[in-house]
LOMI-336272 format. One line per field, with one value per residue (C-alpha): residue number from 1; residue in three letters; x, y, z. Coordinates in steps of 0.1 Angstrom, whole numbers. Layout:
# LOMI-336272
num NUM	... .
residu ALA	... .
c1 X	... .
c2 Y	... .
c3 Z	... .
//
This chain:
# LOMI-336272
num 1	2	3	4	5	6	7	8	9	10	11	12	13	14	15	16	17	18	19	20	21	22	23	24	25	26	27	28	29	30	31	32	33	34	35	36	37	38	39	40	41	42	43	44	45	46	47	48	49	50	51	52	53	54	55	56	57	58	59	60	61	62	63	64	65	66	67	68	69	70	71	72	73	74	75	76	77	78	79	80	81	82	83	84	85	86	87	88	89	90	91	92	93	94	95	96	97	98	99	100	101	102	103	104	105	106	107	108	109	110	111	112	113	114	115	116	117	118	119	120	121	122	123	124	125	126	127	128	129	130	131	132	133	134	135	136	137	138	139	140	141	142	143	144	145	146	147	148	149	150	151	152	153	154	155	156	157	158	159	160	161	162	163	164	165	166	167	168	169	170	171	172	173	174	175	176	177	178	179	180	181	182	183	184	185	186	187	188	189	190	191	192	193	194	195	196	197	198	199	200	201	202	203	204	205	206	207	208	209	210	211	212	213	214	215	216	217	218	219	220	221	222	223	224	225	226	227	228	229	230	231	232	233	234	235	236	237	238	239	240	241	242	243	244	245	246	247	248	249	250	251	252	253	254	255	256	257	258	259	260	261	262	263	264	265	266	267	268	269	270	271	272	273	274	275	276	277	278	279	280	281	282	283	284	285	286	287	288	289	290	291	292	293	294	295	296	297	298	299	300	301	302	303	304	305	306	307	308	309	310	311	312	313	314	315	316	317	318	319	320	321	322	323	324	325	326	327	328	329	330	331 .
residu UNK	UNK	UNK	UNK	UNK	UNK	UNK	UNK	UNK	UNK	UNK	UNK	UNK	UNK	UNK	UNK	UNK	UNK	UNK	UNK	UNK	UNK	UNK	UNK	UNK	UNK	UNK	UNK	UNK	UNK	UNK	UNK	UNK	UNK	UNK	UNK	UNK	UNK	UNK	UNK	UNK	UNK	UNK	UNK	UNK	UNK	UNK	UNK	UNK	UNK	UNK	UNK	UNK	UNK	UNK	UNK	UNK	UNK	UNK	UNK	UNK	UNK	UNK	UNK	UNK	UNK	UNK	UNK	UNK	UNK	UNK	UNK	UNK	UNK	UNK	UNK	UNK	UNK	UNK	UNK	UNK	UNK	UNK	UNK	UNK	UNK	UNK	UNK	UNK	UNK	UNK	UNK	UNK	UNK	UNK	UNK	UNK	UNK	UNK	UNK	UNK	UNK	UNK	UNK	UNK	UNK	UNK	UNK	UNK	UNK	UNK	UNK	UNK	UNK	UNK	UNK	UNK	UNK	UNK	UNK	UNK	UNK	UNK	UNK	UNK	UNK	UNK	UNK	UNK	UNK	UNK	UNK	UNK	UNK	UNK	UNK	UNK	UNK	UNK	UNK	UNK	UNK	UNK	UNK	UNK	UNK	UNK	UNK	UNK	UNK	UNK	UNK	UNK	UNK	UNK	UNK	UNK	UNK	UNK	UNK	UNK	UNK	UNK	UNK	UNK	UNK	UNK	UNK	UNK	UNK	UNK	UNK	UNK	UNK	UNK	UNK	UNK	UNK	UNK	UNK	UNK	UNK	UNK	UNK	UNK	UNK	UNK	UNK	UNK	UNK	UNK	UNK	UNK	UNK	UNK	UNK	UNK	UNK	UNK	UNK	UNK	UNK	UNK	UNK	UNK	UNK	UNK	UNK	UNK	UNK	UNK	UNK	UNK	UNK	UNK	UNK	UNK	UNK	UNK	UNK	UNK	UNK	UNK	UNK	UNK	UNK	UNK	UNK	UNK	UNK	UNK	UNK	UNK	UNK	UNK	UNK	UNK	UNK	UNK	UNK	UNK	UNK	UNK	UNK	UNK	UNK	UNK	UNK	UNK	UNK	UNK	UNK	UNK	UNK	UNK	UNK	UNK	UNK	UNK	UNK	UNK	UNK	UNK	UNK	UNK	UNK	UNK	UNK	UNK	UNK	UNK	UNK	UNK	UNK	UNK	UNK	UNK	UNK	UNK	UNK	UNK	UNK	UNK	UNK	UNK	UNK	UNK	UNK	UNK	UNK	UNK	UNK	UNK	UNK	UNK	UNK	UNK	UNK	UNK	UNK	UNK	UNK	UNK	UNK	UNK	UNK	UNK	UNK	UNK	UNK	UNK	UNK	UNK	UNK	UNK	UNK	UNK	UNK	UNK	UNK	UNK	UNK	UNK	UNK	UNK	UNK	UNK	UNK	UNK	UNK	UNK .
c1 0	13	0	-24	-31	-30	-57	-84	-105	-138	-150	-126	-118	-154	-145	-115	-133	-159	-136	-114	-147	-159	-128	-130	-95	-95	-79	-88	-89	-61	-71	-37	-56	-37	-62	-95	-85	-65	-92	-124	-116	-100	-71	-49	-50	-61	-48	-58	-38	-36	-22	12	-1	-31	-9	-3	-38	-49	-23	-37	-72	-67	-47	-74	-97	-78	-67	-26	-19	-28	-10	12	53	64	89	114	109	71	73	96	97	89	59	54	19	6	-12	-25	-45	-12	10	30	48	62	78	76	80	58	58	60	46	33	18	-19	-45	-22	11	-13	-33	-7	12	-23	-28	9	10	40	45	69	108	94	120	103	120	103	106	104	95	98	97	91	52	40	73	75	35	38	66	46	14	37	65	90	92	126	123	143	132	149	143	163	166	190	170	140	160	174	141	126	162	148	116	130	143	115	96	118	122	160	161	144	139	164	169	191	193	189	172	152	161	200	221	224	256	244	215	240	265	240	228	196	208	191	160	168	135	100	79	83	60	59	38	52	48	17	12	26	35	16	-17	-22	-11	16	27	48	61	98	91	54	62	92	69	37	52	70	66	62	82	93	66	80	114	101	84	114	134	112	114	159	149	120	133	112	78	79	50	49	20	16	-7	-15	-42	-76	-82	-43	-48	-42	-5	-3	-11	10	41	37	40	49	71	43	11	-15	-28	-54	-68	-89	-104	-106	-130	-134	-171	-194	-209	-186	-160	-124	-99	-68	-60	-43	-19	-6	8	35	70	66	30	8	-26	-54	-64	-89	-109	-116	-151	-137	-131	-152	-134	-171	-205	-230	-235	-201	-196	-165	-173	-159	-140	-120	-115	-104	-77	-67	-69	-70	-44	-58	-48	-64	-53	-53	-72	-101	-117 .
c2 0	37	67	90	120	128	151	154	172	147	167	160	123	121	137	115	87	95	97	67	48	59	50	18	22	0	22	27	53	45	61	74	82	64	68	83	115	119	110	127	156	141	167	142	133	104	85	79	47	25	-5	3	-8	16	46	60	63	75	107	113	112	136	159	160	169	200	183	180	199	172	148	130	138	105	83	58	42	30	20	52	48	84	106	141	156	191	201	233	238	231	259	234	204	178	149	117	86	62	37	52	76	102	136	138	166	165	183	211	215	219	241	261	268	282	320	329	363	376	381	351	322	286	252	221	187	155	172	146	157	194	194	214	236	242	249	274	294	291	308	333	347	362	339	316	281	251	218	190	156	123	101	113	99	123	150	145	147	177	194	188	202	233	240	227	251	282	284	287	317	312	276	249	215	195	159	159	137	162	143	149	168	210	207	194	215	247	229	231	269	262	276	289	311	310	302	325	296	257	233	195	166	139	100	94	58	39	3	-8	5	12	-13	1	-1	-30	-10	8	45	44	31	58	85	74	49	62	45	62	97	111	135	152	151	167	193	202	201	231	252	249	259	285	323	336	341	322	295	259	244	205	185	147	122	134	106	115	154	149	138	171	191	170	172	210	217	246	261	266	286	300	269	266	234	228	199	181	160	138	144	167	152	124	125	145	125	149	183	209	225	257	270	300	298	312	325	323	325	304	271	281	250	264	256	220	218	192	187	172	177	154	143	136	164	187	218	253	259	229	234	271	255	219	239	275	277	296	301	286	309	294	317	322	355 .
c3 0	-5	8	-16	5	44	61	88	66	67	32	16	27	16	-19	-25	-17	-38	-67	-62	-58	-93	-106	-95	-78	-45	-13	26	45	76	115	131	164	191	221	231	242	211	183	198	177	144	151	138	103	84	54	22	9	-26	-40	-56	-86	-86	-71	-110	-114	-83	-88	-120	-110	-80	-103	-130	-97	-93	-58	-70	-38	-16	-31	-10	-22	-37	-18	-25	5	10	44	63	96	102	92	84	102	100	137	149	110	91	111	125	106	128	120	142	145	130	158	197	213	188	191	203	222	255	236	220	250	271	246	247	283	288	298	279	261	242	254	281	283	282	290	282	298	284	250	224	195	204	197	228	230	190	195	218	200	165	189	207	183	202	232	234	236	248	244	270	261	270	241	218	187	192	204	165	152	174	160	129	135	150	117	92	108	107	144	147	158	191	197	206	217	244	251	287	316	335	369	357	382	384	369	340	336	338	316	288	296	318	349	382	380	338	330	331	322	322	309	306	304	328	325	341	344	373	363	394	390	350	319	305	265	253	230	247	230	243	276	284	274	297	325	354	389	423	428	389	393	427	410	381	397	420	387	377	406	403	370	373	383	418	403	374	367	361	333	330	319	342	348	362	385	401	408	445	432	415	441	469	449	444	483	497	466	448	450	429	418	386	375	344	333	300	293	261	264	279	311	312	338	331	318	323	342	332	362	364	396	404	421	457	454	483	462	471	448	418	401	364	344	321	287	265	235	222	231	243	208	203	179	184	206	191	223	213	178	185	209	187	154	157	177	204	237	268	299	334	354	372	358 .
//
């Protein structure tokens, strides 16, 4: 099979299939959701595939269409191991990894409900392949970005990105544990109180309470046992300057591990739920909390990324595709 076109446009799936159908040209349309939360609003794209044999037909239809533009670039490998994927409407190209952990709602989202403004310094940890980092300076120009991640492989690809994406100039990358020691952090130029903003989504599934992934990418970006997410936390505090704030993104049914490991350095808590559907219980939070403050807890209105209906709500499309922001606060 070879890839025709890629989009999460349902229209035009519907078109293409449509025409391939009168043509009598066998395809299928290929899901690249990878969980609940990440296809109840078709931000990710789907595929349009062919027999190799039919592929010089099928491009010749869709460019008699008009529709040469979404062709998929021709490849002399059929099977990469890496994919490219347009997020935030097509304002942000990231490539990934076609097996792993790949890019879903929790990166944008979080990338979304970060309070950064221009001149502000951001450090990301655990940032893959620099989706939420790479999102947030695409929504924000002028804020600088570093992206820490530990395997060197997608710290390669998030380099990449950075540059694909014409962010050189304020965006970088550094192959880094986030539980390393302050030495190393200031070795690579993330020193004390360096940072106005820091945001992260941690691995949130302990091996002894939730199934974890067989597959070793998946598992280091979700699976952490008991502590990582105190260590994490204190990682961004060293980092943080005195007032600076702290977004992540975790597991709704875990809050109270949130706001335990938070403690006393932190204040000024906001917590907004997500949830994949309106009157169904939140399956994530989004955290945002500032070094040193002493303001009381505020728990925000939730997000439903689809009605009761399951269609997408407008908030969430503004956020997912429009690349809006989604501030933390309580007014």
């Amino acid at each position: 099979m070879h890839e025709l076109v890629r989009t999460n446009n349902a229209v035009l799936i519907t078109a293409i299939e449509a025409l391939l159908k009168s043509a009598e040209i066998p395809h299928m349309v290929l899901d690249q959701h990878m969980s609940v939360l990440e296809g109840s609003l078709g931000m990710l794209p789907r595929r349009i595939v062919v027999e190799d044999c039919c592929l010089e037909d099928a491009r010749k239809l869709l460019e008699e269409a008009g529709l040469a533009h979404e062709l998929r670039p021709l490849s002399s490998d059929p099977n990469p191991e890496t994919t490219d994927d347009a997020v935030l409407g097509g304002r942000l190209r990231l490539k990934q990894k076609k097996k792993g952990h790949r890019v879903g709602h929790d990166a944008i989202l979080l990338a979304a409900a970060t309070d950064a403004r221009p001149g502000d310094r951001v450090v990301e940890f655990g940032a893959g392949v620099g989706a939420a980092g790479l999102a947030l300076a695409v929504r924000c120009p002028g804020v600088a970005v570093t992206l820490l991640e530990i395997d060197p492989e997608l710290s390669d690809i998030a380099a990449q990105n950075i540059v694909r994406n014409g962010l050189e100039q304020r965006a970088r990358v550094i192959t880094l544990d986030v539980t390393a020691p302050a030495e190393e952090f200031t070795a690579q130029g993330v020193g004390p109180g360096s940072a106005d903003h820091v945001l992260m989504n941690p691995p949130f599934n302990n091996p002894a309470r939730q199934n974890v992934s067989p597959d070793a990418g998946r598992r280091m970006a979700h699976a952490a046992g008991d502590g990582i997410l105190a260590r994490w936390i204190a990682a961004a505090a060293w980092v943080l300057h005195s007032a600076g704030t702290l977004t992540l993104i975790w597991r709704a049914d875990r809050l109270d591990e949130v706001l335990a490991a938070l403690g006393d350095g932190f204040g000024g808590i906001a917590v907004l739920p997500v949830h994949g559907r309106a009157g169904a219980p939140a399956i994530r939070v989004l955290v945002q909390a500032r070094k040193g403050s002493r303001a009381p807890l505020a728990l925000l209105p939730g997000l439903n990324l689809n009605d009761e209906a399951g269609r997408p709500t407008a908030k969430a499309e503004a956020v997912l595709r429009g690349a809006e922001a989604l501030p933390l606060t309580s007014d």
